[in-house]
N, CA, C and O atoms as a GROMACS GRO file, in nm:
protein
  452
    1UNK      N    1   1.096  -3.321  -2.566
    1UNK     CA    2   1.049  -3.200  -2.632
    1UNK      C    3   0.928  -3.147  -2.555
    1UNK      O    4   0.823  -3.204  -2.528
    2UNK      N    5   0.970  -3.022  -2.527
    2UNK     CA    6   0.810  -2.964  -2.452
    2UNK      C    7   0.707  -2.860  -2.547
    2UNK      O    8   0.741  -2.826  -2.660
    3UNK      N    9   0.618  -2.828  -2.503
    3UNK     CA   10   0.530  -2.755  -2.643
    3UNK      C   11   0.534  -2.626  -2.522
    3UNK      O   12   0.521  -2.638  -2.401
    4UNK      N   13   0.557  -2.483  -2.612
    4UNK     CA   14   0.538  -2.381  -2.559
    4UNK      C   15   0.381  -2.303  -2.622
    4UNK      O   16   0.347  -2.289  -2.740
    5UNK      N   17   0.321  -2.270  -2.521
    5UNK     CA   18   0.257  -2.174  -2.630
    5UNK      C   19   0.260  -2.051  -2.580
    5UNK      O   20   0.261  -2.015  -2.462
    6UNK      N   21   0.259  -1.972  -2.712
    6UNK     CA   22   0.257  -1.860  -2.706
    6UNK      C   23   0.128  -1.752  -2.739
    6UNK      O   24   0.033  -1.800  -2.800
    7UNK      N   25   0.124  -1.633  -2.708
    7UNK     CA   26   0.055  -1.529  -2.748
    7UNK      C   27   0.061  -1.439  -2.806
    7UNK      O   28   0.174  -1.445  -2.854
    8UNK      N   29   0.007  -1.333  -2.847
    8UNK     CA   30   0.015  -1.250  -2.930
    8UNK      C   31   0.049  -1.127  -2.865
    8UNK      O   32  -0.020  -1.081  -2.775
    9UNK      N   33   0.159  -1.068  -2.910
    9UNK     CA   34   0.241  -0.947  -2.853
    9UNK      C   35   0.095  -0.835  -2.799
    9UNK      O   36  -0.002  -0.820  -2.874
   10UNK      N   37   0.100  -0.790  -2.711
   10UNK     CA   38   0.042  -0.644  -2.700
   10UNK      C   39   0.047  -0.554  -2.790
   10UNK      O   40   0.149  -0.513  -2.845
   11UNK      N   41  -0.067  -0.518  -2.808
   11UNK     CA   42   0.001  -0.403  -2.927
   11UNK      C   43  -0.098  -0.262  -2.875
   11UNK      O   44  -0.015  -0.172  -2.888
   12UNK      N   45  -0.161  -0.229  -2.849
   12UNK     CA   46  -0.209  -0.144  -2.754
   12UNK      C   47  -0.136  -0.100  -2.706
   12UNK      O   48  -0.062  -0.174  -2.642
   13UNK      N   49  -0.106   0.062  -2.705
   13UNK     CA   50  -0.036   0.154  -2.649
   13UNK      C   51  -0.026   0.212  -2.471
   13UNK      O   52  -0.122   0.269  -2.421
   14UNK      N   53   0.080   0.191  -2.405
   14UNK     CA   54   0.082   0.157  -2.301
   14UNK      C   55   0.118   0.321  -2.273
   14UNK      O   56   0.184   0.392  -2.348
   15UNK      N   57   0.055   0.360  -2.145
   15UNK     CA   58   0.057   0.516  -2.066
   15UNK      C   59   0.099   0.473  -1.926
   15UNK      O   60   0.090   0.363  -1.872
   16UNK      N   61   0.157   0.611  -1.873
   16UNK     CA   62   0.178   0.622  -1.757
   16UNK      C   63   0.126   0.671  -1.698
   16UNK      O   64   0.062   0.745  -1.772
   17UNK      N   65   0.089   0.698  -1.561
   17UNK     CA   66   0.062   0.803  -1.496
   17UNK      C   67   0.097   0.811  -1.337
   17UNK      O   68   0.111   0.720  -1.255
   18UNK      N   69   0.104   0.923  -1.326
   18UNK     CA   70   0.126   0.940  -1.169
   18UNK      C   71   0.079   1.055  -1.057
   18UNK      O   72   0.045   1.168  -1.092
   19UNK      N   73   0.082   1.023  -0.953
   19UNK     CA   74  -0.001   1.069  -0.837
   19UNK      C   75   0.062   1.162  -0.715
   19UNK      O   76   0.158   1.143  -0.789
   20UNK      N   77   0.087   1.208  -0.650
   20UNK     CA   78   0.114   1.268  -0.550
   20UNK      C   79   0.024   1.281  -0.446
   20UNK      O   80   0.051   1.386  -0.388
   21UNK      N   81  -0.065   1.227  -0.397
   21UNK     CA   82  -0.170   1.235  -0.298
   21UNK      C   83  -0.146   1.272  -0.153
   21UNK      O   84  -0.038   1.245  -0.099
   22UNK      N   85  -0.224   1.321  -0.102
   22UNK     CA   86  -0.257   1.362   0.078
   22UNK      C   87  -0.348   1.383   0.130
   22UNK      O   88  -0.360   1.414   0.248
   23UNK      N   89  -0.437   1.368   0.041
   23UNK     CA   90  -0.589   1.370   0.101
   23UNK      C   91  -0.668   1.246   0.110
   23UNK      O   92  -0.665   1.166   0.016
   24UNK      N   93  -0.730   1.226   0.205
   24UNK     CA   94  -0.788   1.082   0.312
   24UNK      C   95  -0.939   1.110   0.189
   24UNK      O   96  -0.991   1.216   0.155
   25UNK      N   97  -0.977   0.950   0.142
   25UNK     CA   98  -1.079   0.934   0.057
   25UNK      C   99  -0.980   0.890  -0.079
   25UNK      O  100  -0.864   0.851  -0.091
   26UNK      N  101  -1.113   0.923  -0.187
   26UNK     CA  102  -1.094   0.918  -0.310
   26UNK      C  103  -1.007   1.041  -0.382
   26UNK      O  104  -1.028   1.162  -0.385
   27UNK      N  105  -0.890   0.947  -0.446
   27UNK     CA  106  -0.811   1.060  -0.504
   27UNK      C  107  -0.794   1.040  -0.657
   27UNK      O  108  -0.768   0.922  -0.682
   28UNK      N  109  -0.801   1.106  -0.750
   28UNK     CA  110  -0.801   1.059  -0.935
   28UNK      C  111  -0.636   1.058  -0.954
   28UNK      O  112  -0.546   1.138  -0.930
   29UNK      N  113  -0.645   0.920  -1.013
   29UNK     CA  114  -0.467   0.857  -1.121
   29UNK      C  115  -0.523   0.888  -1.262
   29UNK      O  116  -0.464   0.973  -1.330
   30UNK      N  117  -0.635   0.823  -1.311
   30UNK     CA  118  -0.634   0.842  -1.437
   30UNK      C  119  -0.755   0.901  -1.475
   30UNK      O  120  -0.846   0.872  -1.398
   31UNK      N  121  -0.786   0.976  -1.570
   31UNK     CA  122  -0.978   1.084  -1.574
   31UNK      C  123  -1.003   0.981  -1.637
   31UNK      O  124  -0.919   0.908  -1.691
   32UNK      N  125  -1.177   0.960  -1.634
   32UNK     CA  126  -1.286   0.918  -1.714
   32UNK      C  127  -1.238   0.925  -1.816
   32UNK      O  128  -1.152   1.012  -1.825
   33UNK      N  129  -1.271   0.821  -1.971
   33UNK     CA  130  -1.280   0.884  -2.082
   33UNK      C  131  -1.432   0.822  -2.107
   33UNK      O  132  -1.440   0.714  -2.048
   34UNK      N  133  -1.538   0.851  -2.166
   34UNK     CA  134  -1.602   0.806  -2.235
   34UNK      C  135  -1.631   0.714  -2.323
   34UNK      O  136  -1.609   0.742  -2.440
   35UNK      N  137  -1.690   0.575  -2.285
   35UNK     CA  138  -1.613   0.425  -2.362
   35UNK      C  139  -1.533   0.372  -2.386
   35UNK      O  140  -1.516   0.298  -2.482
   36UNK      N  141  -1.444   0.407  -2.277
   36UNK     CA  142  -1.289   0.352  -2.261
   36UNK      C  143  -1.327   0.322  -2.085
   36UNK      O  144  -1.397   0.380  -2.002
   37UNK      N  145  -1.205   0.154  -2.084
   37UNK     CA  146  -1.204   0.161  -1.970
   37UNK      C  147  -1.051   0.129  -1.942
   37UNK      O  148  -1.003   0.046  -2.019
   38UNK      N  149  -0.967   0.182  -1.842
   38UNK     CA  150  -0.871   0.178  -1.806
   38UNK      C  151  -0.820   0.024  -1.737
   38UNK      O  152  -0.900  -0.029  -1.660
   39UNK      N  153  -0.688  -0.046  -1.764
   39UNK     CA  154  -0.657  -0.164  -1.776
   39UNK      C  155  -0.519  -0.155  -1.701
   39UNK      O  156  -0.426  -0.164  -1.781
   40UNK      N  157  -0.475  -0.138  -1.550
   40UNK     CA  158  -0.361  -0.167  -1.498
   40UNK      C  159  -0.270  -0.286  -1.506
   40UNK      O  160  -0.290  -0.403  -1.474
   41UNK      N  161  -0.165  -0.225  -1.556
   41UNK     CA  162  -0.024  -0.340  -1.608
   41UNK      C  163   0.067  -0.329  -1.501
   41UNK      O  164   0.133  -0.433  -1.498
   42UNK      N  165   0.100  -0.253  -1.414
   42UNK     CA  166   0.211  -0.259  -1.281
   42UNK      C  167   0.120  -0.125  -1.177
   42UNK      O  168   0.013  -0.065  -1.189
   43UNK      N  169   0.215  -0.123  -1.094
   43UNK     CA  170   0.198  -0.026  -1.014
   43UNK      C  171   0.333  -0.028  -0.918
   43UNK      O  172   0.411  -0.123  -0.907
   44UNK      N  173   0.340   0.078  -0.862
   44UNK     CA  174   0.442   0.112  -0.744
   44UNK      C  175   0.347   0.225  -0.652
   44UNK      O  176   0.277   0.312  -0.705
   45UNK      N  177   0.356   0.209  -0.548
   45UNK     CA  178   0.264   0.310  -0.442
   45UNK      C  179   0.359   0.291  -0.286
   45UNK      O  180   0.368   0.195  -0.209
   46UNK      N  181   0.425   0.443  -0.286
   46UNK     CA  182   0.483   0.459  -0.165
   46UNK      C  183   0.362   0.531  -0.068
   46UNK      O  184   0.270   0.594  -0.122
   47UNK      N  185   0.370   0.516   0.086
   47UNK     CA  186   0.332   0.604   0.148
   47UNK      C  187   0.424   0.660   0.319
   47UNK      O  188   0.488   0.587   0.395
   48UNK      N  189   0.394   0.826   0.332
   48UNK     CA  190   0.514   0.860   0.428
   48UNK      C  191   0.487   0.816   0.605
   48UNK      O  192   0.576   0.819   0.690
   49UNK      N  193   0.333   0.773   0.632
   49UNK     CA  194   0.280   0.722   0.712
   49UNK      C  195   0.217   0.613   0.730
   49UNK      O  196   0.247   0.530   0.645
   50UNK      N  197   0.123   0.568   0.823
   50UNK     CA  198   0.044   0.427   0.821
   50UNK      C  199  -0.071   0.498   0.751
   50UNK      O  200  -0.119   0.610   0.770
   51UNK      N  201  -0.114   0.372   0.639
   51UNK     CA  202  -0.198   0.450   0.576
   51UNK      C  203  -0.283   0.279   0.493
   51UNK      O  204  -0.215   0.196   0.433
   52UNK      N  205  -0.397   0.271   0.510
   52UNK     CA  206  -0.470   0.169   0.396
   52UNK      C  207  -0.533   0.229   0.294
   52UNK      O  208  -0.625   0.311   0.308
   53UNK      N  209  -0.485   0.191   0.188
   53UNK     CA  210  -0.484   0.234   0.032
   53UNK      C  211  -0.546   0.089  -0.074
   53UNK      O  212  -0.496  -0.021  -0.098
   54UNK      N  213  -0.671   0.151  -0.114
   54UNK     CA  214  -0.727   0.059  -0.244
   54UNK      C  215  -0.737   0.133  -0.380
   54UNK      O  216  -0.712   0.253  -0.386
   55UNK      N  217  -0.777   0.055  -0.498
   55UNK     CA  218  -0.828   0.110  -0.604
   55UNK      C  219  -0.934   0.132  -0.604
   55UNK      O  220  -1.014   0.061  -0.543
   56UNK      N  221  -0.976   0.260  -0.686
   56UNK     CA  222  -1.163   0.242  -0.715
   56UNK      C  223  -1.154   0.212  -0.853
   56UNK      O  224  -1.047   0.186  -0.910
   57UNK      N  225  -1.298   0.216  -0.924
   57UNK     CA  226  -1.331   0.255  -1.105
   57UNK      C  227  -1.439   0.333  -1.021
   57UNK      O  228  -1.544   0.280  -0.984
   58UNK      N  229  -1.397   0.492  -0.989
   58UNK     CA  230  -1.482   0.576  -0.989
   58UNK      C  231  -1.510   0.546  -0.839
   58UNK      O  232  -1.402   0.544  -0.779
   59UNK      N  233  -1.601   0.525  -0.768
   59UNK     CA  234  -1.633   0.493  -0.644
   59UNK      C  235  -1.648   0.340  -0.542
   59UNK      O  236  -1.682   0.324  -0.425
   60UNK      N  237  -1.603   0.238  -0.655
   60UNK     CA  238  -1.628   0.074  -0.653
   60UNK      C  239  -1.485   0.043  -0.646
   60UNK      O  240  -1.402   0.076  -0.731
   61UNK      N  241  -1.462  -0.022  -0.541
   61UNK     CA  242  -1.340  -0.119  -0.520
   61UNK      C  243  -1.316  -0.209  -0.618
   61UNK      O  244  -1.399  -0.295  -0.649
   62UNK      N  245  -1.178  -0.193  -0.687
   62UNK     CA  246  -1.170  -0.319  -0.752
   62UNK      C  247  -1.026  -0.370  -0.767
   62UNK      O  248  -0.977  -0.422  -0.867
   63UNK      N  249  -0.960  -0.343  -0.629
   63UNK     CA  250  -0.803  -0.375  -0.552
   63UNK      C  251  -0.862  -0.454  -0.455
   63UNK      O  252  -0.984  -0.463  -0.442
   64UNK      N  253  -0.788  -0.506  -0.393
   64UNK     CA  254  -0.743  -0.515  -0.248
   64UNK      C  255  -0.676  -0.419  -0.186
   64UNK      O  256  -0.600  -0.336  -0.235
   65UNK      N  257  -0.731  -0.446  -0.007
   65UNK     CA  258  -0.705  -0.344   0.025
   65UNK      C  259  -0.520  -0.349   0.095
   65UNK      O  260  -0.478  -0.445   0.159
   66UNK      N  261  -0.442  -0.235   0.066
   66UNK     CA  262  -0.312  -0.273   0.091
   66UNK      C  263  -0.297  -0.184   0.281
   66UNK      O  264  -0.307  -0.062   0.292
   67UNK      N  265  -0.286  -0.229   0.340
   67UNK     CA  266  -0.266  -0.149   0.494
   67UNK      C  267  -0.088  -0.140   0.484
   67UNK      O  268  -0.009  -0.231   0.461
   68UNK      N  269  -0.065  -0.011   0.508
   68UNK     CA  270   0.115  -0.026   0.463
   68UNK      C  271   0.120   0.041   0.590
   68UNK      O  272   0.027   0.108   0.635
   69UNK      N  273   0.252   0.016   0.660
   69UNK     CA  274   0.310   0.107   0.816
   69UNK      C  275   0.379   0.219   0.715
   69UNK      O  276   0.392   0.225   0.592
   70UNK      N  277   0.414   0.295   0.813
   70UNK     CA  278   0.472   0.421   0.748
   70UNK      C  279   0.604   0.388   0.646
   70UNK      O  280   0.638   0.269   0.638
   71UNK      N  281   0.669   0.475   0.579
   71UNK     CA  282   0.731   0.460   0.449
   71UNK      C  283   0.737   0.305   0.404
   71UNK      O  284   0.841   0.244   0.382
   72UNK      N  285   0.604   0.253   0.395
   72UNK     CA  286   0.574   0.135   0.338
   72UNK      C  287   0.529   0.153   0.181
   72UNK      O  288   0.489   0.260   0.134
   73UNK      N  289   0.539   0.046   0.116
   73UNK     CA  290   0.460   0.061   0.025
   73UNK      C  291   0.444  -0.098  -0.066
   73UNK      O  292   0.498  -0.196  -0.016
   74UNK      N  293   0.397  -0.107  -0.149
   74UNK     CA  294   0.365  -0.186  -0.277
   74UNK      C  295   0.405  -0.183  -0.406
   74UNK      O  296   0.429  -0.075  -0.460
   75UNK      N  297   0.416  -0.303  -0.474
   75UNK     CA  298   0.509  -0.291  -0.588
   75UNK      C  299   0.422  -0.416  -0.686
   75UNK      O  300   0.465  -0.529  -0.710
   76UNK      N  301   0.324  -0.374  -0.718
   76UNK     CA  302   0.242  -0.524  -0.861
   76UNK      C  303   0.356  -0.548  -0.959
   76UNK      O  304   0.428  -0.549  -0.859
   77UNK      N  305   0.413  -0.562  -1.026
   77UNK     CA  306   0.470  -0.569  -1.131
   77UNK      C  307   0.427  -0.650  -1.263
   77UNK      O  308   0.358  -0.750  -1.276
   78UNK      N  309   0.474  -0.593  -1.328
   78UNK     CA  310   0.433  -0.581  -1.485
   78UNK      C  311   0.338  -0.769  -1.531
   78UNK      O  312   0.382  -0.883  -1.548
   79UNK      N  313   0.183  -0.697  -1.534
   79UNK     CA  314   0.132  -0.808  -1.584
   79UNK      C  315   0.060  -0.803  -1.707
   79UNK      O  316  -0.049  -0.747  -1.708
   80UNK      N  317   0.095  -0.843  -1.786
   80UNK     CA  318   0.034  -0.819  -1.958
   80UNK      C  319  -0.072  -0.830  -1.974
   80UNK      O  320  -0.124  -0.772  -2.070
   81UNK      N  321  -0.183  -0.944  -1.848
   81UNK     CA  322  -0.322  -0.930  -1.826
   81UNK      C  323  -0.377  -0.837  -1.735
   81UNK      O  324  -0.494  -0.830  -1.695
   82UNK      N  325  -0.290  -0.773  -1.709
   82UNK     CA  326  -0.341  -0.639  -1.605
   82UNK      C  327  -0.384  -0.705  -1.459
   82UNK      O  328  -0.434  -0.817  -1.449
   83UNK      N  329  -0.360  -0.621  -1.353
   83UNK     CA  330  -0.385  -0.639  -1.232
   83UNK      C  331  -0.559  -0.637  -1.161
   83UNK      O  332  -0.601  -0.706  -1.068
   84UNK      N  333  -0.642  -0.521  -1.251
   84UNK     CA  334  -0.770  -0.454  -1.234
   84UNK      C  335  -0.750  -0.346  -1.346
   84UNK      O  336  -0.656  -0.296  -1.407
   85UNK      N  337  -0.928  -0.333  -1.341
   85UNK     CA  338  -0.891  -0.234  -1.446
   85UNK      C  339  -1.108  -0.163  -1.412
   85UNK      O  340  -1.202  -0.207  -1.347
   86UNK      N  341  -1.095  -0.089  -1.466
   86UNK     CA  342  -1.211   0.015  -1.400
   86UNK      C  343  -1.350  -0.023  -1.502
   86UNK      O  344  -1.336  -0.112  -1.586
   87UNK      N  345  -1.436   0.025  -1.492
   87UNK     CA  346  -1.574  -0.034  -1.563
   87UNK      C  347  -1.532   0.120  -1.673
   87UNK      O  348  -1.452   0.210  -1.648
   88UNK      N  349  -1.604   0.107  -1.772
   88UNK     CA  350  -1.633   0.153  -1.892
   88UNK      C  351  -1.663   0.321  -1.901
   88UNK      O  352  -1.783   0.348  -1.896
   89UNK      N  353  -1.598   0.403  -1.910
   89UNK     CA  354  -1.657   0.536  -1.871
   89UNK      C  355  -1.600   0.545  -1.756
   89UNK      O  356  -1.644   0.658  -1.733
   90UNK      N  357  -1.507   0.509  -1.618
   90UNK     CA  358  -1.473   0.529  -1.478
   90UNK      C  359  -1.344   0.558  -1.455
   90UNK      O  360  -1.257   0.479  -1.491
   91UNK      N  361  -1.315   0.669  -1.397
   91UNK     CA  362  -1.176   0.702  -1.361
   91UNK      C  363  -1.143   0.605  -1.280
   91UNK      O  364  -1.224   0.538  -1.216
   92UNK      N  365  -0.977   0.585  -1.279
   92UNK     CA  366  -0.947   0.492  -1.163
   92UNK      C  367  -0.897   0.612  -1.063
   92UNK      O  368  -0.863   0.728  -1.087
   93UNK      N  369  -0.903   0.562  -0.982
   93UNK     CA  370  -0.923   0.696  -0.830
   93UNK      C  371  -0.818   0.554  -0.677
   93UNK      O  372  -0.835   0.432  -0.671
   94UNK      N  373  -0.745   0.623  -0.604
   94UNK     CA  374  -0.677   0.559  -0.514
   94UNK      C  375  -0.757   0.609  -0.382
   94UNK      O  376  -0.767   0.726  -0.347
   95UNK      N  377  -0.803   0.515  -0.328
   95UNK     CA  378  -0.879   0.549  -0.185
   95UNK      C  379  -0.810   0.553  -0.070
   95UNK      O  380  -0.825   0.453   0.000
   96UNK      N  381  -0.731   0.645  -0.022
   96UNK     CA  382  -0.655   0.605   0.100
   96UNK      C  383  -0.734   0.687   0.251
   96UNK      O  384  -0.807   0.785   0.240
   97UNK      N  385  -0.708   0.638   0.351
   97UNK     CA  386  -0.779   0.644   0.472
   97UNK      C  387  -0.664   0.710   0.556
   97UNK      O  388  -0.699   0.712   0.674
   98UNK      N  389  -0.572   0.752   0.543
   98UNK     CA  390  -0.514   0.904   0.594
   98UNK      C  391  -0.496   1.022   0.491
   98UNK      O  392  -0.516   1.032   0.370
   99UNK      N  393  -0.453   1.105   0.584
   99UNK     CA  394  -0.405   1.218   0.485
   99UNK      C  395  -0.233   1.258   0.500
   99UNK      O  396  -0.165   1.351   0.542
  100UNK      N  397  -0.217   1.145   0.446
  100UNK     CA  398  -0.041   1.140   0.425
  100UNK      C  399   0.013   1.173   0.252
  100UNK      O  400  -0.056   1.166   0.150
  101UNK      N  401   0.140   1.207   0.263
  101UNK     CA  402   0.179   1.212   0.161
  101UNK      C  403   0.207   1.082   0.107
  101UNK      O  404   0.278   1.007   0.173
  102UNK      N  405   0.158   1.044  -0.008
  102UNK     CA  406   0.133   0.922  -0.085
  102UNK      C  407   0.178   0.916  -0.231
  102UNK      O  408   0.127   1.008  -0.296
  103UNK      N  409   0.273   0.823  -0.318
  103UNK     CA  410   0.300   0.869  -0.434
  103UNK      C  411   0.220   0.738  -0.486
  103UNK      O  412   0.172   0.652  -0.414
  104UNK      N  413   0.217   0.744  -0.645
  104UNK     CA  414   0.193   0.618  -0.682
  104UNK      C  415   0.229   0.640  -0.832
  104UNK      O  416   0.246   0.749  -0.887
  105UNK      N  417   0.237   0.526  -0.882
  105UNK     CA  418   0.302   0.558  -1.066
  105UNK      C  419   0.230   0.413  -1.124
  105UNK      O  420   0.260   0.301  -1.083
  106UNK      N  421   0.144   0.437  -1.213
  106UNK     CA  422   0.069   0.331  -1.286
  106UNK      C  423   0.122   0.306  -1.433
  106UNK      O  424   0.173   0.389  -1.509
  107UNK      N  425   0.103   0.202  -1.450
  107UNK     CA  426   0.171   0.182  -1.595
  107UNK      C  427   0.008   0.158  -1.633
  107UNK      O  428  -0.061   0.142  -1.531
  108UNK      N  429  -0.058   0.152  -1.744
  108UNK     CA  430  -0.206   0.139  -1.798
  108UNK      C  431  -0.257   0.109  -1.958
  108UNK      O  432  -0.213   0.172  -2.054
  109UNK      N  433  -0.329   0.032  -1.965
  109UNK     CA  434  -0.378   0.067  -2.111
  109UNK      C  435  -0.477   0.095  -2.099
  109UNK      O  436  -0.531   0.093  -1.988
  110UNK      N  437  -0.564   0.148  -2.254
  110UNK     CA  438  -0.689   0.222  -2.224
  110UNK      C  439  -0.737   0.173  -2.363
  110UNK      O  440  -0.687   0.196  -2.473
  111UNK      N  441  -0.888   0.071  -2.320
  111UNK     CA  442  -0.940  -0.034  -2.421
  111UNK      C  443  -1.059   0.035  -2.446
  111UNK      O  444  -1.122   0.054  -2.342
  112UNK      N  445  -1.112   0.079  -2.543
  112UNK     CA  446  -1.204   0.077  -2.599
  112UNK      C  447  -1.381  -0.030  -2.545
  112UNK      O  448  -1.382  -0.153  -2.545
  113UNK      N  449  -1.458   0.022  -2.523
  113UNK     CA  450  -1.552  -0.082  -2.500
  113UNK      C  451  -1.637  -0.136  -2.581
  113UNK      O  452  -1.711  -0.227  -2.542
   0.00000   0.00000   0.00000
């Protein structure tokens, strides 16, 4: 007999969002809210060139950084403790270092502080 344990379902309402980017720097996935901080559950991020792409919370790294060759990309998949997630009040923003066309689609929750 083995012992499982378990946790308590999510119950926090899960959002999407998504990106279309081409501009080299800081680009906004999700706005600021005011005492909320944003909590990434997956991600998918294509890009059409060579391009290194991180997360911010606002201007602060809090990814790794992904270096993809052209129509490369990344795929986190679905983690119920989230991947990163942004400080309190901070948009999450995608930093990429060309100006390629770039997609990305976040799955997210948004916690209260």
């Amino acid at each position: 007999m083995s012992n499982v344990t378990r946790t308590t379902p999510l119950k926090t309402p899960n959002k999407n969002a998504f990106l279309n980017a081409s501009s080299i720097g800081s680009n906004e996935v999700v706005a600021a809210v005011a005492g909320v901080r944003h909590r990434v559950l997956s991600v998918v991020l294509i890009t059409t060139a060579a391009n290194s792409v991180n997360f911010l919370s606002a201007a602060t790294g809090i990814s790794a950084t992904f270096p993809l060759a052209a129509n490369g990309g990344v795929v986190l998949p679905f983690n119920e403790h989230g991947w990163f997630e942004t400080a309190v009040g901070e948009a999450l923003n995608l930093n990429m270092t060309a100006a390629t066309a770039t997609g990305v689609q976040v799955h997210y929750i948004s916690l209260l502080a």
